[in-house]
C-alpha positions in Angstrom: 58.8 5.7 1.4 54.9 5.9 2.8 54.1 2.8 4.6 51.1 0.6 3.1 48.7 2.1 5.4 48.4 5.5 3.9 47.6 3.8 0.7 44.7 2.1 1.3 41.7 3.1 -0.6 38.4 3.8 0.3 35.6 1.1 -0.1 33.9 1.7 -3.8 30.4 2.9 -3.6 27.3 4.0 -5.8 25.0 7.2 -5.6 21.9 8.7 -7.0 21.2 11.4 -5.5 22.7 14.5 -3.7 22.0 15.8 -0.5 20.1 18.5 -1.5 17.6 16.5 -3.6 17.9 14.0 -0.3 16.4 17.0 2.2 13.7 18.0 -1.3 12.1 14.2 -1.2 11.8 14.1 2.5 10.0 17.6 2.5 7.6 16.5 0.0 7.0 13.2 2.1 6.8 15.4 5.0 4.3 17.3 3.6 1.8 14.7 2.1 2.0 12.9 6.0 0.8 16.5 7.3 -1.8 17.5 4.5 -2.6 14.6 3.0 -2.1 12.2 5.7 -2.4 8.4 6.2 -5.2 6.0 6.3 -4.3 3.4 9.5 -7.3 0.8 9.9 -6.2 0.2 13.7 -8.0 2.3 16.3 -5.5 1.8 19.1 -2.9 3.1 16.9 -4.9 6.2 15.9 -5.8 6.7 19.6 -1.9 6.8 20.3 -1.2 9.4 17.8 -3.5 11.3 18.3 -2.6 11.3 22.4 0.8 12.5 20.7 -0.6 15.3 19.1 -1.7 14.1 15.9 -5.1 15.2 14.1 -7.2 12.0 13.7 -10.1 11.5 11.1 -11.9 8.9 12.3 -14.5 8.4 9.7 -11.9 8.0 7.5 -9.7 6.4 9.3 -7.1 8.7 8.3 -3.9 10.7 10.7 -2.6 14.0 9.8 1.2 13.9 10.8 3.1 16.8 12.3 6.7 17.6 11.8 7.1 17.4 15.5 5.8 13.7 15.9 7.9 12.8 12.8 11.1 14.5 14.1 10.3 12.8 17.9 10.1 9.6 15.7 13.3 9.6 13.8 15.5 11.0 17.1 14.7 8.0 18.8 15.1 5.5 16.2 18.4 3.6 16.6 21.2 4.0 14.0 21.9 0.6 14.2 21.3 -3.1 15.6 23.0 -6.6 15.5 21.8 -9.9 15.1 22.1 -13.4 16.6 21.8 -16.9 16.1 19.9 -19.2 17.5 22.8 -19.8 20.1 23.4 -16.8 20.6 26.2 -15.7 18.5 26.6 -12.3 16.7 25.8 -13.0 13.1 24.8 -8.6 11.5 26.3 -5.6 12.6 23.3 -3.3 10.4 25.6 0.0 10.2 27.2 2.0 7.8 27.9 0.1 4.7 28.3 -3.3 6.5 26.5 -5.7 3.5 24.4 -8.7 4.1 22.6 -11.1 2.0 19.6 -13.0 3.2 17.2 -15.1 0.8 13.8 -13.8 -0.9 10.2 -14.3 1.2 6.9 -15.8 1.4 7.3 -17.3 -2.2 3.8 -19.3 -3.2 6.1 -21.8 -5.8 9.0 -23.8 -5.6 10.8 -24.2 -9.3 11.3 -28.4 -8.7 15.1 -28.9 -9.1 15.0 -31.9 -11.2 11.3 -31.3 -13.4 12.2 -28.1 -14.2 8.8 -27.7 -13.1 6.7 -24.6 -10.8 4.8 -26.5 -7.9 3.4 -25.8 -4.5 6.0 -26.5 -2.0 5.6 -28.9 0.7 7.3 -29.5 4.5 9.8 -31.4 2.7 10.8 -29.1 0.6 10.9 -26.4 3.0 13.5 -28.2 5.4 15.8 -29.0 2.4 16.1 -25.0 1.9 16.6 -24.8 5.6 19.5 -27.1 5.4 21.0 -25.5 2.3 20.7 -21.9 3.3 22.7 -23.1 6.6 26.1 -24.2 4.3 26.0 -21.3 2.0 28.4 -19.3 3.1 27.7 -16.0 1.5 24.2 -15.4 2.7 24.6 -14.9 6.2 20.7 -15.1 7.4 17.7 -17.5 6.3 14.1 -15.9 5.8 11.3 -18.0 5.4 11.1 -18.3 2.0 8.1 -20.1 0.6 4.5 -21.5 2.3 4.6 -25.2 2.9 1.3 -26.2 1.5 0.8 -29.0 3.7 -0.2 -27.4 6.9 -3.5 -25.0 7.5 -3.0 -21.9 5.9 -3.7 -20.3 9.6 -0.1 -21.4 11.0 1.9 -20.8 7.6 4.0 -18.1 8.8 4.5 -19.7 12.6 5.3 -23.0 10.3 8.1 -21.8 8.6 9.5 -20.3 11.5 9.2 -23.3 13.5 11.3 -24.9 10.7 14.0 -23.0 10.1 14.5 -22.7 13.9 14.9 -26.9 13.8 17.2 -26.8 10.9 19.7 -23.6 10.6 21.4 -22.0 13.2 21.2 -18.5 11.5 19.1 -15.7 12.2 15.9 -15.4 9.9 13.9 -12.6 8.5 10.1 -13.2 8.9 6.5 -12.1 9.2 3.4 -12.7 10.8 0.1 -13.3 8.1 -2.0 -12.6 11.1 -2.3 -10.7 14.5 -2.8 -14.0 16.2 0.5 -16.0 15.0 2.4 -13.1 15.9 2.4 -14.6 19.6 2.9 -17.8 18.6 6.2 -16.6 16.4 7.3 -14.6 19.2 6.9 -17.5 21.8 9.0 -19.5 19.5 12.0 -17.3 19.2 11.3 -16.6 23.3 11.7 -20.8 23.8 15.1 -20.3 21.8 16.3 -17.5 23.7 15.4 -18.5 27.3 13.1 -15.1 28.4 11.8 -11.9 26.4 14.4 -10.4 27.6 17.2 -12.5 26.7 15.4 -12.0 23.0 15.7 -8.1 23.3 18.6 -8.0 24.4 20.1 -10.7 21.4 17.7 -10.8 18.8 17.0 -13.2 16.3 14.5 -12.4 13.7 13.3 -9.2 11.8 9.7 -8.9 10.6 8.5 -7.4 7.2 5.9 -5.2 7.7 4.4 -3.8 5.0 2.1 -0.4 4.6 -0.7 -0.8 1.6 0.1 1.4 -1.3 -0.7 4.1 -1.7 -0.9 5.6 2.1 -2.2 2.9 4.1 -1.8 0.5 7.1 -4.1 -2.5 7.4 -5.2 -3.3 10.5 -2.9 -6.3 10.9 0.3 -5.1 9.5 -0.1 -2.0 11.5 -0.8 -4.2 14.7 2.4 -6.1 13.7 4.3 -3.4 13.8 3.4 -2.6 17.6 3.7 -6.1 18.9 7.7 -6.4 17.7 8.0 -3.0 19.2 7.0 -3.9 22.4 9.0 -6.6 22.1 12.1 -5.1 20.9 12.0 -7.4 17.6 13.4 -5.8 14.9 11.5 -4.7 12.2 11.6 -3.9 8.4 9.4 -1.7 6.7 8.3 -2.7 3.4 6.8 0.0 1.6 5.8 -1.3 -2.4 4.4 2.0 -4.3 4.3 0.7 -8.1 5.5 3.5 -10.4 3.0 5.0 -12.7 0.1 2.8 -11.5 -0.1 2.9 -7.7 2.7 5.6 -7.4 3.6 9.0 -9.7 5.7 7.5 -12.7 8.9 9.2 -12.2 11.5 7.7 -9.8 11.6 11.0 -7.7 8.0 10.8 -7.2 7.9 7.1 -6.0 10.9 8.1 -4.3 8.9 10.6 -2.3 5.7 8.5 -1.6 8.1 5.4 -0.4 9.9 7.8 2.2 6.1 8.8 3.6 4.7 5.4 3.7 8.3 4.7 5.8 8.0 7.4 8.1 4.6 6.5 8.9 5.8 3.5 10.0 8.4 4.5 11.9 6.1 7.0 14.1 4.2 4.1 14.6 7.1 2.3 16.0 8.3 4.6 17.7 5.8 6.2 19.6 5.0 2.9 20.8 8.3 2.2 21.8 11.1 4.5 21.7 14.7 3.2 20.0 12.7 -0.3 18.9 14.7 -1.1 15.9 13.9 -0.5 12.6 15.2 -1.2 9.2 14.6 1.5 6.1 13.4 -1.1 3.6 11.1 -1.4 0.8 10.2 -3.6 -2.1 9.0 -0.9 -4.9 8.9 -1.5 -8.4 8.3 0.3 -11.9 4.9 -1.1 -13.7 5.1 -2.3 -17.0 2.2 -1.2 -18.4 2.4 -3.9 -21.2 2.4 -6.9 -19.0 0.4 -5.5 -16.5 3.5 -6.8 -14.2 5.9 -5.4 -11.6 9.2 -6.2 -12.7 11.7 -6.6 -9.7 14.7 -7.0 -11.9 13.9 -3.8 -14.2 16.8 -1.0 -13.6 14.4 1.5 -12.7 13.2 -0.7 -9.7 17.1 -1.3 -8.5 17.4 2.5 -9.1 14.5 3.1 -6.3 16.1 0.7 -4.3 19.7 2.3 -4.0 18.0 5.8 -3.8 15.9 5.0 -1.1 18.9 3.3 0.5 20.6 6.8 0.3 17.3 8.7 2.1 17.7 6.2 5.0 21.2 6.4 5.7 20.7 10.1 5.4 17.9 9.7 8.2 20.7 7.5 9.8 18.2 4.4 10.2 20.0 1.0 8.7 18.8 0.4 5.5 16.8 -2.8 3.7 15.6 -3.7 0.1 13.7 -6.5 -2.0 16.9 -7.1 -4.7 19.2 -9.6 -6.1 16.4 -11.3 -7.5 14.9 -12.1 -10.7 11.2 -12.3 -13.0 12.3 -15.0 -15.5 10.4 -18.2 -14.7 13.6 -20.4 -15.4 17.0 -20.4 -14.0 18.5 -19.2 -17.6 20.6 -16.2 -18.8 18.0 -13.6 -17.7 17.9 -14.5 -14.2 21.8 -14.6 -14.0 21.5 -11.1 -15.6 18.7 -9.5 -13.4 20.1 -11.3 -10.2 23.3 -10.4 -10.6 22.8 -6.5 -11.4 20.8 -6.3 -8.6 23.1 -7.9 -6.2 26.0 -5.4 -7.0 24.0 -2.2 -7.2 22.7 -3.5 -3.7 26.2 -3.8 -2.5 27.9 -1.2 -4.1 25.0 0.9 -2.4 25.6 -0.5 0.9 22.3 -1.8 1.5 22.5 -3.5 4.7 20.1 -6.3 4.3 19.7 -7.4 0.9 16.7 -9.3 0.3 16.3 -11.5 -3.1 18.6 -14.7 -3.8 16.9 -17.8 -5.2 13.9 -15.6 -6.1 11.6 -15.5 -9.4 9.3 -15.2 -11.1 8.0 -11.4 -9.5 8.8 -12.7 -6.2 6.5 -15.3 -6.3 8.2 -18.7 -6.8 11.9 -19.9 -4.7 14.8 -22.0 -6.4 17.3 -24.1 -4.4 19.0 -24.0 -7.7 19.1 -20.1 -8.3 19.9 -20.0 -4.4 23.2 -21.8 -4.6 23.5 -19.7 -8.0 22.8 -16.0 -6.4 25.3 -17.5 -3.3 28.4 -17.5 -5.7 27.0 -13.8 -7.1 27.0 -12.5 -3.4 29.7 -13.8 -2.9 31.9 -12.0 -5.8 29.9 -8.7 -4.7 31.5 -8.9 -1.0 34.7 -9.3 -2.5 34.0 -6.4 -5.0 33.3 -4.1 -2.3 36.3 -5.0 -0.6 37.7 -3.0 -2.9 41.6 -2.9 -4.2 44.2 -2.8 -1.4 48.1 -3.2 -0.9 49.4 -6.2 0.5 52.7 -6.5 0.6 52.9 -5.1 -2.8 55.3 -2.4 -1.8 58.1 -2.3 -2.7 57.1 -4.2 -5.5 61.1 -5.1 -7.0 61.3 -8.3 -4.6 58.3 -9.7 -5.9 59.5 -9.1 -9.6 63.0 -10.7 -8.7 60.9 -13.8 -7.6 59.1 -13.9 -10.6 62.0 -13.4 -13.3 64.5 -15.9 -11.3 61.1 -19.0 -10.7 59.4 -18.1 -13.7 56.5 -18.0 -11.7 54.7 -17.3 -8.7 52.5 -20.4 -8.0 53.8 -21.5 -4.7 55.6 -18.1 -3.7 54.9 -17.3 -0.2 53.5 -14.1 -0.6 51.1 -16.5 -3.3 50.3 -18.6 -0.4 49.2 -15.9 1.6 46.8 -14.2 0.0 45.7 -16.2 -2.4 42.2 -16.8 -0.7 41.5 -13.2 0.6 42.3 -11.7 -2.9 40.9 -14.2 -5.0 37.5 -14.8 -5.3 36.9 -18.5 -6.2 33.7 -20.0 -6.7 31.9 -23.2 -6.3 31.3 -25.9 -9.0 28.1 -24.1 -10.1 30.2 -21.3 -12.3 32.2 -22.9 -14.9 35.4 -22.1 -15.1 37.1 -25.2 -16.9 38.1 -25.1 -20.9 36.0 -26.4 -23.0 38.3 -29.9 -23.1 37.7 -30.3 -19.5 33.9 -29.2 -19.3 33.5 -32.1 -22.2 35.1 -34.6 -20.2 33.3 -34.3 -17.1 30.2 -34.2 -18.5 29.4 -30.9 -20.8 26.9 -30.1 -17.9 24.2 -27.3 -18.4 24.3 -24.4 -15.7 20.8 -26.1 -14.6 22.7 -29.5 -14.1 25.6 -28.5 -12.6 23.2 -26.3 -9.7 21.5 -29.4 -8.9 24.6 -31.8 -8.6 25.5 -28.7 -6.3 22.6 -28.8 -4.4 22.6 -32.2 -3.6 26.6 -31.8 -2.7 26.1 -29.0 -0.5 23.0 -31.0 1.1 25.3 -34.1 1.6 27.5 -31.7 3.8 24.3 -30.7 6.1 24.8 -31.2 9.7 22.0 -31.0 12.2 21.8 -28.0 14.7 23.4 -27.2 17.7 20.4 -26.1 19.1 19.3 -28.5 22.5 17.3 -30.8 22.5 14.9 -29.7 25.0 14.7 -26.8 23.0 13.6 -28.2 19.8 10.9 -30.3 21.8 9.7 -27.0 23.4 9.3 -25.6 19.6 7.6 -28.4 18.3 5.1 -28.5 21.6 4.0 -24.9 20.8 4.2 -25.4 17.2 1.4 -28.7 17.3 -0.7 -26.9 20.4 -0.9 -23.9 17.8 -1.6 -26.7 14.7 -4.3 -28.3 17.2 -6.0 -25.1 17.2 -6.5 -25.0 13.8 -7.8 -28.5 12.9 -4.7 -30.6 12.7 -4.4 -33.2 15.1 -0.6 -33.5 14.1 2.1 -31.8 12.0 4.2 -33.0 8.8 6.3 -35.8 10.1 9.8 -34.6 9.3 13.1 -35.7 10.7 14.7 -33.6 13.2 
């Protein structure tokens, strides 16, 4: 009789494209980097290539690639990183197919819970999502999610840093709007960590940095880019050709121009500091033509996304991508459709950091709602890539005996056991009651029953374990840094 462990399956997993198609797109990106080149508006970065090699157009501002940079590039990039907390605890392991969930970014519009309404968020609102994204348990980072639009516009992106390091313990993925806050962001992390190199050595944010399409860096994204290298601060490369308006129109083609735009940004990381890590990301999209929009729930954009995925595990770099998320502007049947889709293509893909819940609206516009929502769908994606395994199961007579002489199994042992780790069993937001029951307590709307949720799950907040002295150290650089800008004080807010 084979024992149980030379039955176990292997985890289930989605593919697009075969190696040899794989090797063909990289070619072709190869190519375009070394004939075509890329336009990078930052002369310190051209300098550098071209001390490596590289033929530089000034005039244009334009590098000509070689295969040997690009190759010198991808051997030092690391396979893999981990992330912490902001106590130091090992949150992401970003290998393999190791799967992790982390809310949408930079949103301009918060869908009000209880209007129903899209407005501009405010401070407030920003450290409610802070505190919510901290009891979810099946999105295992924050990001900083929408702009408060109560501070100056110059310390946005240091602003919702500084928050979510008050109010969540868990690592967050980031991004600097200018090359000036990136200090600021990175001496707030550094006041968390202790030293720079306490943060290298454990860190605790990634930062998007995203190339222009089509074949571009801007001179502050590029500079972004070298300042977390040097620091050893992860980041993820966000490459958005639009297919058939900014990018060819088939899926190969924006396959091809999203792997150049990426390994442009990886020499650039790279060369500045060999084996600073990286993540393979990207938030691409198909263009409908008769919205004019760029619709991040369409298949064809999850279709880049998992196909990209496949180029960077081939290039052995951990992997990134903008889905999960949805354009509706409600939380209705289309978002649960779009969200959801995305979410398990994402994870049957083994995408390692997947980008997206509580998102719509093209990215734009955040929902505490859809975010306890898209929790409960990542959640049943981690347990559907789990896959189908024995336990216990074999020989399976004894369990059939129980059955036949109880006449059930409700409170069997081998019930008990497993009931958790096989079951999936989600929060109050999904509706699994008849129709008797739903009636009694309420006949609730999918709408009402996320925001009794969020208001549940809120109730259940508690503080971070972050010192004291530490969170007055944040808030120090964070006013010095407001002070600059015209504000004699910040948002009062309760820490």
């Amino acid at each position: 009789m084979p024992t149980n462990d030379n039955l176990v399956n292997p985890r289930p997993f989605l593919r697009f494209l075969s190696d040899a198609m794989i090797e063909r797109i990289i070619t072709e990106a190869r190519d375009i980097l070394s004939k075509l080149g890329i336009e990078i508006h930052n002369q310190d970065i051209l300098a550098n290539l071209q001390g490596h090699g590289a033929k530089v157009d000034k005039s244009e501002n334009r590098v000509f690639l070689t295969d040997a940079i690009i190759d010198a590039a991808l051997k030092t990039t690391p396979g893999s990183f981990k992330l912490y907390d902001v106590l130091g605890n090992e949150t992401h392991d970003l290998s393999g197919y190791n799967v992790y969930f982390t809310p949408g970014s930079a949103a301009l519009n918060l869908l009000d819970g209880k209007t129903q309404q899209i407005r501009k968020p405010v401070t407030a609102d920003y450290v409610n999502y802070a505190k919510l994204v901290s009891v979810l348990q099946n999105i295992e980072s924050q990001s900083t999610a929408f702009i408060p639009c109560d501070v100056h516009e110059l310390i946005s992106d240091s602003y919702r840093l500084y928050l979510s390091l008050l109010y969540c313990e868990k690592p967050v993925v980031t991004g600097a709007f200018t090359i000036e806050a990136f200090n600021v962001m990175r001496d707030l992390q550094i006041a968390v960590r202790g030293s720079a190199e306490e943060l290298a050595d454990k860190p605790l944010t990634i930062f998007s940095c995203c190339p222009t399409s089509p074949l571009k860096w801007s001179d502050v994204t590029s500079q972004n880019v070298v300042d977390c290298a040097r620091c050893s601060i992860p980041v993820e490369f966000i490459s958005m050709p639009l297919s058939g308006f900014m990018a060819p129109v088939t899926l190969v083609g924006t396959l091809v121009q999203h792997t150049a735009e990426t390994l442009s940004g990886i020499v650039i990381s790279q060369l500045t500091n060999p084996g600073a890590p990286v993540l393979y990301g990207g938030s691409p999209a198909v263009f409908d033509i008769r919205y004019e929009t760029t619709p991040m729930g369409a298949i064809g954009t999850q279709m880049i996304d998992c196909a990209y995925n496949e180029i960077g595990k081939y290039l052995h770099i951990p992997t990134q991508a903008y889905i999960s998320l949805s354009d509706a502007k409600q939380l209705d049947a289309q978002a649960g459709l779009e969200s959801s889709m995305g979410a398990t293509l994402a994870a049957l893909a083994g995408i390692n950091s997947i980008s997206g819940p509580g998102m719509l609206d093209f990215e734009s516009c955040q929902s505490l709602e859809k975010l306890v929502l898209d929790n409960e769908i990542c959640g049943m994606t981690l347990r559907l890539i789990k896959g189908i395994q024995p336990k216990e199961d074999f020989p399976a007579l004894p369990r059939f005996e129980e059955l036949l002489r109880e006449k059930h199994l409700l409170i069997s042992e081998h019930t008990r056991k497993y009931l958790a780790e096989e079951m999936c069993l989600p929060g109050k937001v999904i509706d699994r009651a008849n129709r008797t029951r739903w009636q009694e307590e309420g006949g609730l709307t999918l709408v009402e029953r996320a925001r009794t949720e969020v208001d549940e799950l809120l109730g259940k907040y508690e503080p971070s374990r972050l010192p004291d002295k530490v969170k007055k150290e944040l808030t120090g650089i964070m006013l010095k840094e407001a002070r600059r800008c015209g504000m004699e004080k910040l948002p009062e807010i309760l820490i």
